[in-house]
C-alpha positions, -999 to 999 in steps of 0.1 A, spaced: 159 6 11 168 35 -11 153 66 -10 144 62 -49 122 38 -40 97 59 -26 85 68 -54 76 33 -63 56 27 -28 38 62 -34 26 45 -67 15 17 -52 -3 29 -25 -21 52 -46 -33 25 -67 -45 7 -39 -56 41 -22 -88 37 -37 -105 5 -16 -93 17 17 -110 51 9 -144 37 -1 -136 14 32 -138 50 55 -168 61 37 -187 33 46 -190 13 10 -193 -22 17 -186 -50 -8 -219 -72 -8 -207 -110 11 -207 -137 -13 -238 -161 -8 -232 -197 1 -253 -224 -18 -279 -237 8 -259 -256 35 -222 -243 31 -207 -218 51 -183 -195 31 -149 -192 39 -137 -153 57 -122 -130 29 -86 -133 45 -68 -120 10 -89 -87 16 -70 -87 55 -36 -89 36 -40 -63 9 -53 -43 42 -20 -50 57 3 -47 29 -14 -10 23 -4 -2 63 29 -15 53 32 6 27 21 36 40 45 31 69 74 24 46 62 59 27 59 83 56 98 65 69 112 78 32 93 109 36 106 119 68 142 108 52 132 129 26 124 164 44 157 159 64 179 143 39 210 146 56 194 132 89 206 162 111 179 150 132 194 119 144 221 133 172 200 171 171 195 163 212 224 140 220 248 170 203 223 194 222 240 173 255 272 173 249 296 201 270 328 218 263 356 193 261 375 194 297 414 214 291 432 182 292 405 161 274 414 142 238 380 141 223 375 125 190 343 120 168 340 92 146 320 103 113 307 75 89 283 58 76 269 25 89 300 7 94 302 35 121 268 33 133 271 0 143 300 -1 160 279 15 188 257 -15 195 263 -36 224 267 -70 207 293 -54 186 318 -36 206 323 -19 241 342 5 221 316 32 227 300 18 258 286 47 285 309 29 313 341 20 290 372 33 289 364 57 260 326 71 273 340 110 278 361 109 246 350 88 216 320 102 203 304 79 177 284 96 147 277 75 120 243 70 103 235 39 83 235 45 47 251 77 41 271 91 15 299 118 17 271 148 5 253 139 37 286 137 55 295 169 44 262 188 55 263 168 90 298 182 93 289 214 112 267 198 137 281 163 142 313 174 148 329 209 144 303 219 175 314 194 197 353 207 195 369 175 190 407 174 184 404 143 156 378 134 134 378 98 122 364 101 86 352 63 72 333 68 40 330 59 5 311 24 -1 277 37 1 290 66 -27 306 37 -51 268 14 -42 253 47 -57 232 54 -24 219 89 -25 226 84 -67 247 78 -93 284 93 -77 318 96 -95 348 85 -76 359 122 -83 327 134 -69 334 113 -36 372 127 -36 356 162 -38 335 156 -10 359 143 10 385 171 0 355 195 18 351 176 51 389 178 53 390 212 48 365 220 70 384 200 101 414 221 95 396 254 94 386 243 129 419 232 139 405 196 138 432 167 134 423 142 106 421 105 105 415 91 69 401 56 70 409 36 40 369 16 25 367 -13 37 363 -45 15 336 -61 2 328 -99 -3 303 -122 -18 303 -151 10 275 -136 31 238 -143 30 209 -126 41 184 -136 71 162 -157 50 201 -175 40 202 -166 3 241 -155 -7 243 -113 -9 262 -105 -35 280 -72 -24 309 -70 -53 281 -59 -82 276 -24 -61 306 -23 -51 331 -29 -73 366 -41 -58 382 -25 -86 364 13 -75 371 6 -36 408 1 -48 413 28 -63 394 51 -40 417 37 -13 449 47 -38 439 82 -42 427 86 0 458 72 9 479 100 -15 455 126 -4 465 119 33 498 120 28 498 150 7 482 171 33 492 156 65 464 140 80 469 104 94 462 73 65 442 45 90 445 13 66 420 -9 77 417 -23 44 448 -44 46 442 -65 81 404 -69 67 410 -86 32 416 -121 21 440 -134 -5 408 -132 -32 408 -99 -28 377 -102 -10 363 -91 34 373 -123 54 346 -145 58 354 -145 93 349 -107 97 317 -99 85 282 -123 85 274 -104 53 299 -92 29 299 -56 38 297 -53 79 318 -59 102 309 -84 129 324 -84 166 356 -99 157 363 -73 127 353 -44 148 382 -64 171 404 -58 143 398 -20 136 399 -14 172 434 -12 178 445 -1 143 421 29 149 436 39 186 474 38 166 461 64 140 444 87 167 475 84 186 498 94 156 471 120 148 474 137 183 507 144 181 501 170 145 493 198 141 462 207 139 
């Protein structure tokens, strides 16, 4: 859900605000009487506005705690708070993104990341679903500078074109991404600059409706972001990872066989960006930073 919509919920629980408080103050709603040998049926549409208010609420405090730490520094705050020095000889890299990133993390996805795989004491994954390159850029410090990687693996972009944190200009995005790459280098951090991934309209949701992902995300805008991130990598020597190419069909569109809903990948397209990603850190490693 976007954070605009908070607004929205604080409206409506404050129209509904009213009940619940007369509720804790001990006004009662007289019962209905029954005509003389009926019974009358409980009040259960009072029990669902009483849950749709808790829901609410709970949906209202999640955006308001998004709110007061908007670029969620909060998230890895204790797992950064763990992580040592790298070792002399160690190749550490930390994979910044958005949710694409994030879930690459879960068990059912990958072993990519796993605690006991081969890439526990190196690849260091730091994405956070939903984010934008403005958050990106604020996390960029903490997330990854701190931990003294040698490569960052920057994937970013689609939740900027889907207008996630607000309306964004492609320029805008190409500024922030100009930043985070700045930043890396002023650390002597090594750059990987993953192309957006595409989207497609042959997913469906859990209730099995069809999600629609090109209307906010353009195919036309990933394109051309892709154009100038790919022009920018070259022109300042960090490493161009292409996932974009191995992940699109001959429509234009993700695979249908990559992602259950237009805009993820599932297992066997985190299979796909698996290998292309260990290439680019390779190629990366051997820069300078």
């Amino acid at each position: 859900m976007k954070i605009r919509s908070f607004y929205k919920l604080l409206a409506a629980v404050m129209l509904m605000a009213p009940c619940t408080a007369a509720q804790s103050q001990g006004t009662q709603t007289p019962a209905p009487q029954a005509p003389a040998g009926q019974t009358v049926a409980p009040q259960a549409a009072t029990s669902q506005e009483s849950a749709e208010v808790t829901t609410l609420k709970d949906t209202v405090q999640r955006l308001q705690n998004r709110l007061n730490d908007w670029p969620q520094l909060a998230r890895y705050r204790e797992a950064d708070g763990k992580v040592t020095a790298p070792q002399k000889k160690e190749k550490r890299v930390v994979f910044l993104g958005d949710s694409i990133t994030d879930s690459w993390q879960r068990p059912n996805m990958s072993k990519f990341f796993a605690a006991d795989g081969p890439n526990a004491n190196s690849y260091i994954d730091r994405g956070i679903s939903g984010q934008t390159t403005p958050q990106m850029l604020v996390r960029m410090h903490d997330d990854v500078i701190a931990l003294q990687p040698k490569v960052v693996v920057i994937l970013a972009g689609t939740n900027d074109i889907a207008g996630n944190t607000g309306p964004m200009t492609l320029e805008e995005t190409e500024a922030n991404i100009t930043t985070i790459c700045e930043l890396a280098r002023a650390h002597k951090v090594r750059v990987v600059l993953s192309s957006v991934l595409p989207v497609s309209d042959y997913g469906h949701n859990a209730q099995g409706a069809p999600i629609q992902q090109s209307v906010r995300r353009p195919p036309e805008k990933i394109l051309e972001l892709n154009h100038w991130i790919a022009e920018f990598a070259a022109a300042n020597r960090h490493t161009y990872l292409d996932y974009f190419t191995s992940m699109v069909d001959d429509k234009g569109m993700f695979k249908a066989e990559l992602s259950e809903d237009g805009l993820h990948p599932n297992a066997a397209g985190y299979a796909v960006m698996e290998p292309l990603v260990e290439k680019a850190i390779s190629t990366a490693m051997k820069k300078k930073p």
